[in-house]
C-alpha beads as a LAMMPS data file, in Angstrom:
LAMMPS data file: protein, C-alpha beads

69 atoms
68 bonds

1 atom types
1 bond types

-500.0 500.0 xlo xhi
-500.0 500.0 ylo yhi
-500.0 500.0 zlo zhi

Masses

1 110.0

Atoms # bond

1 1 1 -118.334 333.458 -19.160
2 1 1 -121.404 333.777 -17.841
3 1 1 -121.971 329.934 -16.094
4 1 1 -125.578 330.830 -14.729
5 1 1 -126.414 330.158 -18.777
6 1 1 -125.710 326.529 -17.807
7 1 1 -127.476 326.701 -14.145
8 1 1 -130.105 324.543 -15.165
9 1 1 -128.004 321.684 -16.386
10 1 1 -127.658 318.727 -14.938
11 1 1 -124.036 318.016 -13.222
12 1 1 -123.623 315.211 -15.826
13 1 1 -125.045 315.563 -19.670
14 1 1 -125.750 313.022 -22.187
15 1 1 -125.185 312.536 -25.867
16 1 1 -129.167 313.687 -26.534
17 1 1 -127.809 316.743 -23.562
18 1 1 -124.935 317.812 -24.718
19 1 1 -126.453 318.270 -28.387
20 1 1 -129.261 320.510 -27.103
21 1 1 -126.559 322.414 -24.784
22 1 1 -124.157 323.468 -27.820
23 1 1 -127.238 323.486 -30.379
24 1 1 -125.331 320.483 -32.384
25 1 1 -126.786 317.269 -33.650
26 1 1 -126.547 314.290 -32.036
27 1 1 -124.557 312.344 -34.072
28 1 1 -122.237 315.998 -33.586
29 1 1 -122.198 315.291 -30.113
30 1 1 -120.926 311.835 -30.207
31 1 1 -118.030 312.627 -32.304
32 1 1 -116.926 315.551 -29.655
33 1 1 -117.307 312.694 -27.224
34 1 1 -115.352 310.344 -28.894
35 1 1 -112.586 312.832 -29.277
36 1 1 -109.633 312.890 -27.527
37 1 1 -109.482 316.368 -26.507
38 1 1 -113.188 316.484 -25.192
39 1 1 -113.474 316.026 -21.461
40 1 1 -115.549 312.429 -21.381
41 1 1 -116.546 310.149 -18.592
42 1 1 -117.035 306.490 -19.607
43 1 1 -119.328 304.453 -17.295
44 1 1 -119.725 301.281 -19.131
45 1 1 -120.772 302.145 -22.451
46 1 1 -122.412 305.136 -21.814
47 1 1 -119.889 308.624 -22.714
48 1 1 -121.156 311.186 -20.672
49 1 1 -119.613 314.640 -19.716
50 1 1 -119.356 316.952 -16.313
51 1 1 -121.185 320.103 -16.435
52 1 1 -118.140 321.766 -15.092
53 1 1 -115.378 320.058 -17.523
54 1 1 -117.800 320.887 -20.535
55 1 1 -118.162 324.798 -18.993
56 1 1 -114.059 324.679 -18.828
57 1 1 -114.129 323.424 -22.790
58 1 1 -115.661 326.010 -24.100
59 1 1 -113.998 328.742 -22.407
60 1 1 -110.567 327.036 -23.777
61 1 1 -111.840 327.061 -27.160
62 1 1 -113.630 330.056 -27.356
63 1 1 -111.237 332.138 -25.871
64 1 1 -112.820 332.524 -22.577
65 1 1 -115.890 334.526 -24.413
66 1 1 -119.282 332.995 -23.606
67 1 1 -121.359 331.262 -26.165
68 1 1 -124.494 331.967 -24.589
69 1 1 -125.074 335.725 -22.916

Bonds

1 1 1 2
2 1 2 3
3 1 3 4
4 1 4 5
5 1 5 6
6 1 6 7
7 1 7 8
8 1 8 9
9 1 9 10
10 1 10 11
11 1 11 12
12 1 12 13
13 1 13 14
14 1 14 15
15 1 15 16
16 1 16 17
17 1 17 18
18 1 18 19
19 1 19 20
20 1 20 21
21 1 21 22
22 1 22 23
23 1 23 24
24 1 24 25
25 1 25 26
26 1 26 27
27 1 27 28
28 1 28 29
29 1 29 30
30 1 30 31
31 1 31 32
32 1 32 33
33 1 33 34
34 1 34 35
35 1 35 36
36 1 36 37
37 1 37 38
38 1 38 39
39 1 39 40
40 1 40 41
41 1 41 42
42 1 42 43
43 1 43 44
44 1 44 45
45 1 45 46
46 1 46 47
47 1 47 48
48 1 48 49
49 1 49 50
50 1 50 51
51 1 51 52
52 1 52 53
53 1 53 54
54 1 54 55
55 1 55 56
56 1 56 57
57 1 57 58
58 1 58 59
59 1 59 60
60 1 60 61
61 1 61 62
62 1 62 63
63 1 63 64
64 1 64 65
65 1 65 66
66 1 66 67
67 1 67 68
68 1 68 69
């Protein structure tokens, strides 16, 4: 996978983040944060997710190929 795609993100993304990130709507984005599976922090009430962990999702469900090249 080619992680320099995601050099500019910040180390932690947001709902509004993540959406833009994956090119998903932001009510799309919630629900992968609300999932079980998806690797979320919760501070509060806020569901946020690590660059890194999010990186590590997609290569385990996309078979390690990248989704940006």
């Amino acid at each position: 996978m080619k992680t320099e795609a995601y050099a500019n993100l910040p180390d932690i993304l947001n709902a509004d983040m993540l959406a833009s990130t994956l090119g998903i709507s932001r009510a799309g984005a919630y629900q992968l944060l609300n999932s079980a599976e998806f690797p979320t922090l919760q501070i509060g009430k806020r569901k946020l997710v690590p660059k890194d962990k999010l990186i590590q999702w997609i290569e385990q469900h996309t078979g390690g190929s990248s989704i940006v090249d």
